[in-house]
C-alpha positions as CSV (number, residue, x, y, z in Angstrom):
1,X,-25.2,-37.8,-28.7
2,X,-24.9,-35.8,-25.6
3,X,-28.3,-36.3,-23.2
4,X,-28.6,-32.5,-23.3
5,X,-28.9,-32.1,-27.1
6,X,-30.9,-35.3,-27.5
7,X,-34.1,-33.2,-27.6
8,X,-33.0,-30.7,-30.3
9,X,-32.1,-33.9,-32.5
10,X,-35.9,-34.9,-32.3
11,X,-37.0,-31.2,-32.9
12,X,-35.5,-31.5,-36.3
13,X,-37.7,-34.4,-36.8
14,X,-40.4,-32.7,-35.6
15,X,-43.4,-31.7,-38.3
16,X,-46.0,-30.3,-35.5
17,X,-46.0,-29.4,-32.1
18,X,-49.2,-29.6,-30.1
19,X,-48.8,-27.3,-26.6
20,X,-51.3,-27.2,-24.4
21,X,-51.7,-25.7,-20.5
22,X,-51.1,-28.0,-17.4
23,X,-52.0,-25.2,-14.8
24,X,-54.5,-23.1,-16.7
25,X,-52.3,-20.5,-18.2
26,X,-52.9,-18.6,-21.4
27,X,-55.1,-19.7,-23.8
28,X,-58.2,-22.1,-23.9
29,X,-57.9,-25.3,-25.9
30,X,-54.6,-26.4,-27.7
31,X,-52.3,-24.6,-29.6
32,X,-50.7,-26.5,-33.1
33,X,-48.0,-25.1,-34.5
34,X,-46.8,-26.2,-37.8
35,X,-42.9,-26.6,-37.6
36,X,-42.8,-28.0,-41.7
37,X,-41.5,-24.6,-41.7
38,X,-38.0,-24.3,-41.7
39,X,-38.0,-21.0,-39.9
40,X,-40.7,-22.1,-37.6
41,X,-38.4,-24.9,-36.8
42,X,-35.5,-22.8,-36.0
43,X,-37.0,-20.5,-33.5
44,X,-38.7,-23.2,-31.6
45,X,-35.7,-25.4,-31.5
46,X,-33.6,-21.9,-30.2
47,X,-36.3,-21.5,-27.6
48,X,-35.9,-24.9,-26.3
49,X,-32.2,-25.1,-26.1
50,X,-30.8,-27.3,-23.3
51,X,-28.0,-26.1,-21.1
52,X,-27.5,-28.5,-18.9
53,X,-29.4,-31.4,-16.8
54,X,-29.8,-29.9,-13.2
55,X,-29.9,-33.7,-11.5
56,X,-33.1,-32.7,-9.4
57,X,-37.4,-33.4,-10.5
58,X,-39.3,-30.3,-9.9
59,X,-42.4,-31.8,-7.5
60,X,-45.3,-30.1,-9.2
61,X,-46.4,-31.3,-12.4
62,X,-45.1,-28.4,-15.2
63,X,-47.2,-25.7,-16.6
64,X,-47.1,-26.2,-20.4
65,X,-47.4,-29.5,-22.3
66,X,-45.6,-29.8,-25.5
67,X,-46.5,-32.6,-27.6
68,X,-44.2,-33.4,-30.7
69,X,-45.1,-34.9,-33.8
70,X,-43.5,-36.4,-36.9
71,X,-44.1,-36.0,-40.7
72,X,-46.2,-39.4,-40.5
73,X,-48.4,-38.2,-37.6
74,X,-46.5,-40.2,-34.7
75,X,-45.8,-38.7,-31.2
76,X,-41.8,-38.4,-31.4
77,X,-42.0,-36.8,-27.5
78,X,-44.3,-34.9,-24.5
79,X,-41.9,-32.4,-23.0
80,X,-43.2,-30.6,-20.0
81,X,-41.7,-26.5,-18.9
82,X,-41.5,-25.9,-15.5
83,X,-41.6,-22.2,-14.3
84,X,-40.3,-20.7,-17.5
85,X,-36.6,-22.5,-16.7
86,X,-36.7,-26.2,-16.8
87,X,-37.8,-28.8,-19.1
88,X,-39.1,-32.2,-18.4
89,X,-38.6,-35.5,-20.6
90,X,-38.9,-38.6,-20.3
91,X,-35.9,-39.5,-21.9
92,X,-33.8,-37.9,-19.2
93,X,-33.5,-38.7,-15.7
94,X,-33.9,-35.3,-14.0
95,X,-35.1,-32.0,-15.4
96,X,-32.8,-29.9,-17.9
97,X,-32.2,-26.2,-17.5
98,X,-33.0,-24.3,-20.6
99,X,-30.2,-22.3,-22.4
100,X,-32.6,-19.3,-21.7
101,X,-36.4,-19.9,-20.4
102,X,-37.5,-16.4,-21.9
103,X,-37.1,-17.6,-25.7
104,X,-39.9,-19.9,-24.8
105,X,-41.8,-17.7,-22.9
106,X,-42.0,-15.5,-25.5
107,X,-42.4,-17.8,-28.0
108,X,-45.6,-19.2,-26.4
109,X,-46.8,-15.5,-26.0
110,X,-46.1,-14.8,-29.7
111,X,-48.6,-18.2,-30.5
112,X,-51.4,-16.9,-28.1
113,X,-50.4,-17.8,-24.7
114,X,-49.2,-15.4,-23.0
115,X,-49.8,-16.9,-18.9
116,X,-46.3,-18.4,-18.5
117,X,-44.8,-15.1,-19.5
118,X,-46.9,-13.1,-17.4
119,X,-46.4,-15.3,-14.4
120,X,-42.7,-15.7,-14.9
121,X,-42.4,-11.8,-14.3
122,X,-44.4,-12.0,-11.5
123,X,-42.5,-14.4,-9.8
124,X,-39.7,-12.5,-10.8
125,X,-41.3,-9.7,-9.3
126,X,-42.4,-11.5,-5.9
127,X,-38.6,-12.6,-5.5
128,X,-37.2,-9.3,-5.7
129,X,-39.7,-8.1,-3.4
130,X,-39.0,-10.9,-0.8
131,X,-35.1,-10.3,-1.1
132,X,-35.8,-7.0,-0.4
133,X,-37.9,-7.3,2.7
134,X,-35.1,-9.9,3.6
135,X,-32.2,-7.2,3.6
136,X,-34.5,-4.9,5.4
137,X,-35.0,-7.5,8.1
138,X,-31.5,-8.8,8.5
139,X,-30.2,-5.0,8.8
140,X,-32.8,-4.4,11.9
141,X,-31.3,-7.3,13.8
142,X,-29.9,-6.5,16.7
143,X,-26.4,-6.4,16.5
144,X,-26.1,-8.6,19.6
145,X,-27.6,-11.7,17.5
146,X,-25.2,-11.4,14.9
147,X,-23.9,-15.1,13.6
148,X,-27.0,-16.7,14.1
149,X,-28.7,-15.3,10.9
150,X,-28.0,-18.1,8.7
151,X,-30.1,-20.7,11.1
152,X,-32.7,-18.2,11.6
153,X,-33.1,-17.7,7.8
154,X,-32.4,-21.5,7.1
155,X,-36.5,-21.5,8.8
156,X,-37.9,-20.5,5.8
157,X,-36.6,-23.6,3.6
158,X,-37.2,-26.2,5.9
159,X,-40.7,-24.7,6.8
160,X,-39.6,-25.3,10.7
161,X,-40.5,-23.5,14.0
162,X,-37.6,-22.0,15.6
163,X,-36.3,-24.5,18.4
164,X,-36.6,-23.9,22.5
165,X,-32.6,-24.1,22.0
166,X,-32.3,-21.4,19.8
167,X,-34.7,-19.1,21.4
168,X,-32.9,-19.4,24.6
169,X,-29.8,-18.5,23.3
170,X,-31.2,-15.8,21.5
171,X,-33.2,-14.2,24.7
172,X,-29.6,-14.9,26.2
173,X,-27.8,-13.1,24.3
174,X,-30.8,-9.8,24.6
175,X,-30.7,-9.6,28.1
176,X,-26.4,-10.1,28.0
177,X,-26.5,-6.9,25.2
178,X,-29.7,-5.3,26.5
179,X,-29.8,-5.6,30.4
180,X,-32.5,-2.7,30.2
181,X,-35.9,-4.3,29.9
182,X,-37.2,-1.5,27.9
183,X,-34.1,-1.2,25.8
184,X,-34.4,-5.0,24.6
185,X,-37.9,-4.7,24.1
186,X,-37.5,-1.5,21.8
187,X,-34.8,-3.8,19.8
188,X,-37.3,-6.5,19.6
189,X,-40.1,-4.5,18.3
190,X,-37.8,-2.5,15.4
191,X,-37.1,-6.0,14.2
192,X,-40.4,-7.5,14.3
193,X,-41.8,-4.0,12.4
194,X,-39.1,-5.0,9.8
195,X,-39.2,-7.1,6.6
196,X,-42.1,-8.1,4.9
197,X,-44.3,-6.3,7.9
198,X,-47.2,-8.8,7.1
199,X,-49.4,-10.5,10.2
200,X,-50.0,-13.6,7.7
201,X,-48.4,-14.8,5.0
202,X,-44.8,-13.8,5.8
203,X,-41.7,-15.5,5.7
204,X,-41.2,-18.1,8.4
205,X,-37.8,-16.6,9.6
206,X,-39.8,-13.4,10.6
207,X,-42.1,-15.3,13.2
208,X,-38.7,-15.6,15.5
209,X,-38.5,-11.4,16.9
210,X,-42.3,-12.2,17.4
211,X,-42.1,-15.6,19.5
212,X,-39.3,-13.6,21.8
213,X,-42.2,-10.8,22.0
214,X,-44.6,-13.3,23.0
215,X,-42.7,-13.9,26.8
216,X,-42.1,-10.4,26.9
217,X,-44.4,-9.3,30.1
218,X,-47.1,-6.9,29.1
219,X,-45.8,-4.5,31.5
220,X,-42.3,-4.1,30.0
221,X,-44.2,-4.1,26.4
222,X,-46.0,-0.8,27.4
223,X,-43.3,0.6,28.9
224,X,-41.1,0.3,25.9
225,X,-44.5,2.3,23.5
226,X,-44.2,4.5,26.5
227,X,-40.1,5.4,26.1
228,X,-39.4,8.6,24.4
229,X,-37.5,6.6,22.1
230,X,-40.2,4.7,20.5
231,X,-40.6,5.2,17.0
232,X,-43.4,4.6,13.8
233,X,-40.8,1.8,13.4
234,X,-41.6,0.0,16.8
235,X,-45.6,0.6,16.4
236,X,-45.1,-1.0,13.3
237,X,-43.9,-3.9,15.4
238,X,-46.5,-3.5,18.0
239,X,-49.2,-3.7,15.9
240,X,-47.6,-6.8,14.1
241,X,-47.0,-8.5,17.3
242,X,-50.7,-7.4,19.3
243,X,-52.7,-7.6,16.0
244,X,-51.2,-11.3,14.8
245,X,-52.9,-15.1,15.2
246,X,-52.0,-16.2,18.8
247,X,-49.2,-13.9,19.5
248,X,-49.5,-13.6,23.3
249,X,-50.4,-16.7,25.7
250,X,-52.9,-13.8,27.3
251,X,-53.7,-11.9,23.8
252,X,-57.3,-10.8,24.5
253,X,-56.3,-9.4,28.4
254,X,-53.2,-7.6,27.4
255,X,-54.6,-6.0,25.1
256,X,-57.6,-4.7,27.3
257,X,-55.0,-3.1,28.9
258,X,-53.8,-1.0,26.7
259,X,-54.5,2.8,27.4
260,X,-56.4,4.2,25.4
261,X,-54.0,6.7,23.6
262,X,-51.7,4.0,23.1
263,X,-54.5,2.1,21.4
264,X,-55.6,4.7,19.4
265,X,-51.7,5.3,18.0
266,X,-51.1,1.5,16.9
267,X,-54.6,1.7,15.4
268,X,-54.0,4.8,13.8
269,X,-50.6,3.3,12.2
270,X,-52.7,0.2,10.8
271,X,-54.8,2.3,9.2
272,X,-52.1,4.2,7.2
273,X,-50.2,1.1,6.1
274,X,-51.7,0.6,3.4
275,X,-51.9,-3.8,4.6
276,X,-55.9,-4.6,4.1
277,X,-55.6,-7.3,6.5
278,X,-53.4,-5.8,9.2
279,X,-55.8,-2.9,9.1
280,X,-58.8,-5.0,9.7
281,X,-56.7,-7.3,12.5
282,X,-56.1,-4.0,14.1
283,X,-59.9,-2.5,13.9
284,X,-61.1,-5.7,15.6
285,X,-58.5,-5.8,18.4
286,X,-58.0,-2.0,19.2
287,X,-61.1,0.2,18.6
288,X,-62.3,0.7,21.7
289,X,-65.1,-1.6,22.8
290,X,-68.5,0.7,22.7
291,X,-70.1,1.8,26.5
């Protein structure tokens, strides 16, 4: 029998199926499903229909237990889902990708659990977001760092700090495209007010346009909010970049010299973002210090 059906051979076996939550989702208690039903049967051997092994473990532990039974009471297996698309057993060697993870998701949310469906969609949701936010970021890179996307990017899966290597050949390749101070600066800032836009809890690629705004001098920063050419687009990276944790080696002193009008436009763009904590980053940072 091939390793991928194995599992539907013990379903037909199966009398009762016991599922239960690993990470808290749906229901409290156990859920025991009588599969002596033929129907019954059918739609939870559908729902659990193997496609393939994948030849990788998942590292967290699963989110719904599914304890099978025979007709004589005996455990025939403990099969594990992980995030709505993989199945764990311990008769295989790595996880198996199911046919289509939704038939179980709704199958559990038809039996009273509805969690794993609920956080399947948003996930879903959270991923079309982030690829969004990552379009939106990758198209306000300056054109000058073009081929050097994929290592910036490649940030975010390893969970690394950009390099002192990379860094320098990206502040290289600024001042080669943008010998104007105030013109690199006004690049920098459109890209850091791009993508996600958050001051915590971003993606890790997005810390890199804020680490080359960090040995930006103050002066040339102010100049840049001063141009004619700055736009909500570059507050938005201003306040990103002034606002964050431990942006600038002298954070607390350049911002004190902000002027005021400048101060009061970055803290009047925090306000309207709508971002809870970039608003209250930015009311602790640029409302004027009382007399």
């Amino acid at each position: 029998m091939d390793r991928s059906t194995a599992l539907d051979g013990v379903l037909q076996q199966a009398h009762v199926v016991q599922v239960s939550s690993v990470s808290g989702f749906g229901a409290v208690g156990e859920i025991r499903v009588d599969l002596s039903d033929p129907a019954e049967s059918v739609q939870l051997r559908t729902a659990m229909a193997v496609e393939s092994l994948s030849g990788v473990r998942c590292v967290c532990l699963g989110d719904v237990r599914f304890e099978v039974f025979g007709q004589d009471g005996g455990r025939l297996a403990v099969v594990v889902l992980h995030h709505g698309a993989t199945l764990r057993w311990g008769q295989w060697g790595s996880d198996a990708v199911l046919a289509d993870g939704r038939l179980l998701l709704a199958w559990l949310d038809r039996r009273g659990m509805p969690g794993p469906m609920q956080q399947f969609k948003a996930d879903r949701q959270r991923a079309q977001e982030g690829a969004e936010e990552e379009r939106g970021w990758l198209a306000a890179m300056p054109a000058a760092l073009e081929g050097t996307a994929d290592r910036i990017l490649g940030l975010s899966r390893t969970g690394g700090r950009p390099s002192p290597e990379l860094l320098a050949e990206l502040t290289d390749r600024l001042h080669l495209t943008f010998p104007d101070p105030v013109e690199r600066v006004l690049a920098l800032l459109g890209w850091y007010g791009s993508g996600s836009g958050r001051c915590s809890g971003y993606p890790l690629h997005e810390s890199v346009p804020g680490e080359l705004l960090g040995r930006v001098p103050i002066a040339d920063l102010l100049a840049a909010l001063a141009d004619p050419r700055a736009e909500e687009r570059h507050d938005a990276g201003a306040v990103r970049h002034l606002v964050g944790w431990k942006t600038r080696p002298r954070q607390k002193r350049d911002i004190a010299s902000l002027p005021e009008p400048l101060r009061a436009r970055l803290l009047a763009h925090a306000r309207r973002s709508g971002d809870p904590d970039k608003q209250g980053r930015a009311e602790r940072w640029l409302t004027p210090p009382r007399a």
